[in-house]
C-alpha positions in Angstrom: 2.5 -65.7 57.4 5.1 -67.6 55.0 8.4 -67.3 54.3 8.8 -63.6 53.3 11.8 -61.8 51.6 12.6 -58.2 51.6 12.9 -56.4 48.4 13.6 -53.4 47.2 10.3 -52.2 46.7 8.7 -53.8 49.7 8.5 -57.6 50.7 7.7 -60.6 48.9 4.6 -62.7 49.2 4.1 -66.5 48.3 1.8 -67.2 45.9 -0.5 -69.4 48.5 -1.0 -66.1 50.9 -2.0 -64.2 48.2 -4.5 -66.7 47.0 -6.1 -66.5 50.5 -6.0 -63.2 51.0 -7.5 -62.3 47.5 -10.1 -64.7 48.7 -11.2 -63.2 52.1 -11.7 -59.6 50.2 -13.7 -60.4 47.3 -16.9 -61.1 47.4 -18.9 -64.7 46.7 -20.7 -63.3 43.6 -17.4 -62.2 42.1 -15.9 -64.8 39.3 -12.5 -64.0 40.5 -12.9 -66.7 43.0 -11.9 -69.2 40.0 -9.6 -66.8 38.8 -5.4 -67.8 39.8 -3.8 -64.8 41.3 -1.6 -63.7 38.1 -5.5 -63.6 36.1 -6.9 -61.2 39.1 -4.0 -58.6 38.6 -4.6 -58.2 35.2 -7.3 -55.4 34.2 -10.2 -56.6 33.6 -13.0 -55.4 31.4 -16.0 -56.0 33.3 -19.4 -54.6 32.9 -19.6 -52.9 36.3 -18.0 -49.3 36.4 -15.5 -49.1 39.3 -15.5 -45.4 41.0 -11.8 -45.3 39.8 -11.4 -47.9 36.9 -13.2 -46.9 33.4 -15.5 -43.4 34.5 -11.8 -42.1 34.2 -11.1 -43.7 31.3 -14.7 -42.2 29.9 -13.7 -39.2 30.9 -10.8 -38.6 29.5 -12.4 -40.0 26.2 -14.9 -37.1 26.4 -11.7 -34.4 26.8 -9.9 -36.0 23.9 -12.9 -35.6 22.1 -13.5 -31.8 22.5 -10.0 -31.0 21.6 -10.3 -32.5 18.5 -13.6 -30.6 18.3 -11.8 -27.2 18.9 -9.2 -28.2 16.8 -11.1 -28.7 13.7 -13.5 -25.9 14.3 -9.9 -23.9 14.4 -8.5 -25.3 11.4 -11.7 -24.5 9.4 -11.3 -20.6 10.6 -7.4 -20.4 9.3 -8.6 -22.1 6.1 -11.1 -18.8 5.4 -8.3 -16.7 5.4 -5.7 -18.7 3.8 -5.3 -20.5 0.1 -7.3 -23.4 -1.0 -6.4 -26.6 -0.2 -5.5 -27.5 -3.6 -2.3 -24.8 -3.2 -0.6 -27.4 -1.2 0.2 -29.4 -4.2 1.3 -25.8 -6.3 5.1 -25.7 -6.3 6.5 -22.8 -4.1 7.2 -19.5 -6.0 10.8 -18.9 -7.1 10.5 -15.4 -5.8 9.3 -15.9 -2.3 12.1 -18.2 -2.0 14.4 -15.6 -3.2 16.5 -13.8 0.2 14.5 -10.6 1.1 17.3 -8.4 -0.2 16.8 -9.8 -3.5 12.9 -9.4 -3.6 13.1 -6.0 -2.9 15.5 -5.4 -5.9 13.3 -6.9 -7.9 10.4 -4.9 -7.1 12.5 -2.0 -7.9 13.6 -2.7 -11.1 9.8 -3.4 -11.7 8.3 -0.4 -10.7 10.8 1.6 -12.2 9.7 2.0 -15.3 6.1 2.2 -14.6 3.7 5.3 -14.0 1.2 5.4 -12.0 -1.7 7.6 -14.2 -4.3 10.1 -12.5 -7.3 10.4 -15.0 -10.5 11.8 -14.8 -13.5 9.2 -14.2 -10.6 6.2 -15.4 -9.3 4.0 -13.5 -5.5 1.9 -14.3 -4.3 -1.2 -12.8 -1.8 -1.3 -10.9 1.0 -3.7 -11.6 0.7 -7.3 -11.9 3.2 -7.9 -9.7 0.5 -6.4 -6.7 -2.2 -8.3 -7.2 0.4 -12.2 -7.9 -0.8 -13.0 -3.9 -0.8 -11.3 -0.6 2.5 -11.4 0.8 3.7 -9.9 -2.2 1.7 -7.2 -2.0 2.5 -6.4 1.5 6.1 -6.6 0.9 6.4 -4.6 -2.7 3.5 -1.6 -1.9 6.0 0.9 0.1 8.6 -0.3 -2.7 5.8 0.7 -5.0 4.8 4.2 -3.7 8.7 5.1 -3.3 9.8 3.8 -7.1 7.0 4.6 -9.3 6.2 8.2 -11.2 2.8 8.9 -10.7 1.0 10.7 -14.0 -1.4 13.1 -14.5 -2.4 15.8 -17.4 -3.9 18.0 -14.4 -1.9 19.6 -11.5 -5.6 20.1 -9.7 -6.2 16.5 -10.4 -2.3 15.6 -9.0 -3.4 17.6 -5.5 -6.6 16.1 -5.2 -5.3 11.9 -5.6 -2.3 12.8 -3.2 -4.4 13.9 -0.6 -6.8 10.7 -0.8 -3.7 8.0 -0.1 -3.0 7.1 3.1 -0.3 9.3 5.0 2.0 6.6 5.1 2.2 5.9 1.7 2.0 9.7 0.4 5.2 10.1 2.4 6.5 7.8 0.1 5.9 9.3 -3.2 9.3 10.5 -4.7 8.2 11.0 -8.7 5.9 13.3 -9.8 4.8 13.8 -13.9 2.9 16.9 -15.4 1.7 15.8 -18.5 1.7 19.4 -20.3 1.8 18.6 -24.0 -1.5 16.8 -24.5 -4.0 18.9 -25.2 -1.7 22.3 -25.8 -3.2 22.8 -29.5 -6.7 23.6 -28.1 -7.8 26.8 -29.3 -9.5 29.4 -27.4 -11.7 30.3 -30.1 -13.4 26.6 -29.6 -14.1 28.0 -25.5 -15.4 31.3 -26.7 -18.1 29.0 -29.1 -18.9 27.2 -26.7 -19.8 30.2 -24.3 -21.5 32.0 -26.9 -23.8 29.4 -27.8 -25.2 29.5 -24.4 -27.1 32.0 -25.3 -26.2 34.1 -22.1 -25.1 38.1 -22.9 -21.6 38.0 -23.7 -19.5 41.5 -23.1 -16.7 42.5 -25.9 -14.3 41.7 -24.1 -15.5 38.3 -23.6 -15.1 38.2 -27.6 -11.9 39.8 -28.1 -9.7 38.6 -25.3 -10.1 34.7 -26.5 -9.5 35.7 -30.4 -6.3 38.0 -29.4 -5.3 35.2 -27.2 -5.5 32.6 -29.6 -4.1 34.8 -32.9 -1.0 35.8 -30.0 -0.1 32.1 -29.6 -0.7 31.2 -32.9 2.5 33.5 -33.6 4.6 31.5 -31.1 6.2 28.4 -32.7 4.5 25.0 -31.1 7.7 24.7 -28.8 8.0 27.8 -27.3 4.4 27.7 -26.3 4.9 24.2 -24.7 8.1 25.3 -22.7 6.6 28.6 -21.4 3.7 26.4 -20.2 5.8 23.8 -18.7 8.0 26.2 -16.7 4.5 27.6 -15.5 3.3 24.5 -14.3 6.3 23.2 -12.6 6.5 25.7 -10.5 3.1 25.7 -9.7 3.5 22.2 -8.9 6.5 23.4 -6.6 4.4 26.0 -4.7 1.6 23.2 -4.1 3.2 21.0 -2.3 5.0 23.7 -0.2 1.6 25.1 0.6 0.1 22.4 1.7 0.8 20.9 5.1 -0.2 17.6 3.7 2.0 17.7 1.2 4.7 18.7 2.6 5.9 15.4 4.0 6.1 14.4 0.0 10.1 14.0 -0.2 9.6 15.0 -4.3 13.0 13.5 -6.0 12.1 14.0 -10.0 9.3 16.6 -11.2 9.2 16.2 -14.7 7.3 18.1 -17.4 6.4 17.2 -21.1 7.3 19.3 -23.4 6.8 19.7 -27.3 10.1 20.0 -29.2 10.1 21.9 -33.0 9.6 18.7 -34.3 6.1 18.1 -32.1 8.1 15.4 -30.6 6.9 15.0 -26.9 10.0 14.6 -24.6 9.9 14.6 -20.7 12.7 17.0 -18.7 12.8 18.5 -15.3 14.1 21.9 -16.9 12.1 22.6 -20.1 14.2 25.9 -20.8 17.3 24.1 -20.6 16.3 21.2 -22.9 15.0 23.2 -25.0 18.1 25.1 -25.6 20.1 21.9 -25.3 18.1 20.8 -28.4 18.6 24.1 -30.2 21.9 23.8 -30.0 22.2 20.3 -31.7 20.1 21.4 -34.2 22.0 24.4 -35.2 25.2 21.7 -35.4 23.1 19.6 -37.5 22.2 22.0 -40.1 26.0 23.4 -40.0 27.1 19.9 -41.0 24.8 19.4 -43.3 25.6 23.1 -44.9 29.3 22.1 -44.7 28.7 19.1 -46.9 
């Protein structure tokens, strides 16, 4: 062979040995005959499908391919479950990008104030703040169940929508109100009519009992009916969620009572007797000033 130098890779060919040995290995029907030495180490992009040259590159092309398949097939799944497309151009919320500390503020000083209402065959919306979007919702429902008084004119009907929430959340529930005003000037004489007009036999003292019942609490001023049943009911409210082993991971905080002052004023209070003589007593003042003028 030629001159030859070492390098640091190998050793060094002239370009006149490489030009004959190219020509010994290829064969007569190949163009690279015509082809100078610096052409033939270039890649070429020939027809004819080398067992190592383009059947790679083909297969790599079908790989690429089903990635991008899976990919879109994934992104088309996450969209189901997430916002539209057109929410990428909404600006993000002011709350969410509030720290969490003071989100969860927030959603106390919103549900506060609110009370949650049990009601025969009705049904209340919850807060708007619950139903704004769904990481909202997960954040502020515990916050929800812990801050808000839940309302109902019937204790029955109070036992009954504690026991359907999920235990987790009926561990929450901290505020309780017994709506026992409405519906305290319902006279018994209006149940004994409409038993008697069933035309079923009705015994005297089905027809007394209702009549002395109602003429006895006729006597009693409005107020003093309304506290006696108030102090009934909270403690009947007491003894229910004692009683119950369902209830009795309900950590109550605030039982409150409505109650009918002499004014038929309804005012809510945890100890009716007390109010009640709480506003006795400023009334009494009242009318002494007044008397002393």
């Amino acid at each position: 062979m030629a001159s030859t130098q070492d390098s640091d890779y190998g050793f060094d060919i002239d370009d006149a040995t490489l030009t004959k040995i190219l020509e010994a290995i290829t064969p007569a029907s190949s163009p690279a005959k015509q082809r100078s030495p610096r052409e033939v180490i270039t890649i070429s992009d020939d027809e004819d499908d080398s067992e190592y040259g383009s059947d790679i590159d083909n297969h790599n092309a079908e790989q690429l391919q089903s990635i991008a398949l899976t990919r879109d097939l994934c992104a088309q799944r996450e969209q189901k479950h997430t916002l539209s497309q057109d929410s990428v151009y909404q600006p993000e919320s002011p709350l969410l990008a509030l720290p969490p500390e003071l989100r969860n503020l927030i959603y106390e000083h919103a549900f506060d104030r609110f009370s949650a209402r049990f009601e025969f065959a009705k049904w209340y919306p919850p807060p708007g703040i619950l139903l704004s979007c769904k990481q909202v919702y997960h954040e502020s429902l515990s916050i929800f169940y812990a801050t808000a008084a839940f309302r109902s004119t019937s204790r029955n009907l109070i036992e009954q929508r504690l026991l359907r929430l999920r235990r987790r959340h009926r561990k929450l529930v901290s505020r309780l109100q017994l709506d026992c005003a409405r519906g305290l000037g319902v006279s018994y004489r209006t149940v004994w009519a409409y038993n008697f007009g069933k035309g079923r036999p009705v015994s005297y003292q089905e027809l007394v009992q209702p009549t002395a019942s109602s003429l006895a609490d006729s006597l009693k001023p409005i107020h003093i009916r309304s506290t006696e049943k108030a102090e009934e009911e909270y403690a009947k409210v007491l003894s229910m969620l004692s009683s119950n082993r369902h209830l009795r991971e309900i950590r109550l905080e605030k039982l409150y009572v409505s109650v009918l002052d002499p004014s038929g004023q309804v005012f809510w209070t945890s100890e009716p007797s007390r109010e009640l003589a709480r506003y006795s007593r400023k009334e009494d003042e009242r009318l002494e000033r007044l008397g002393a003028r």
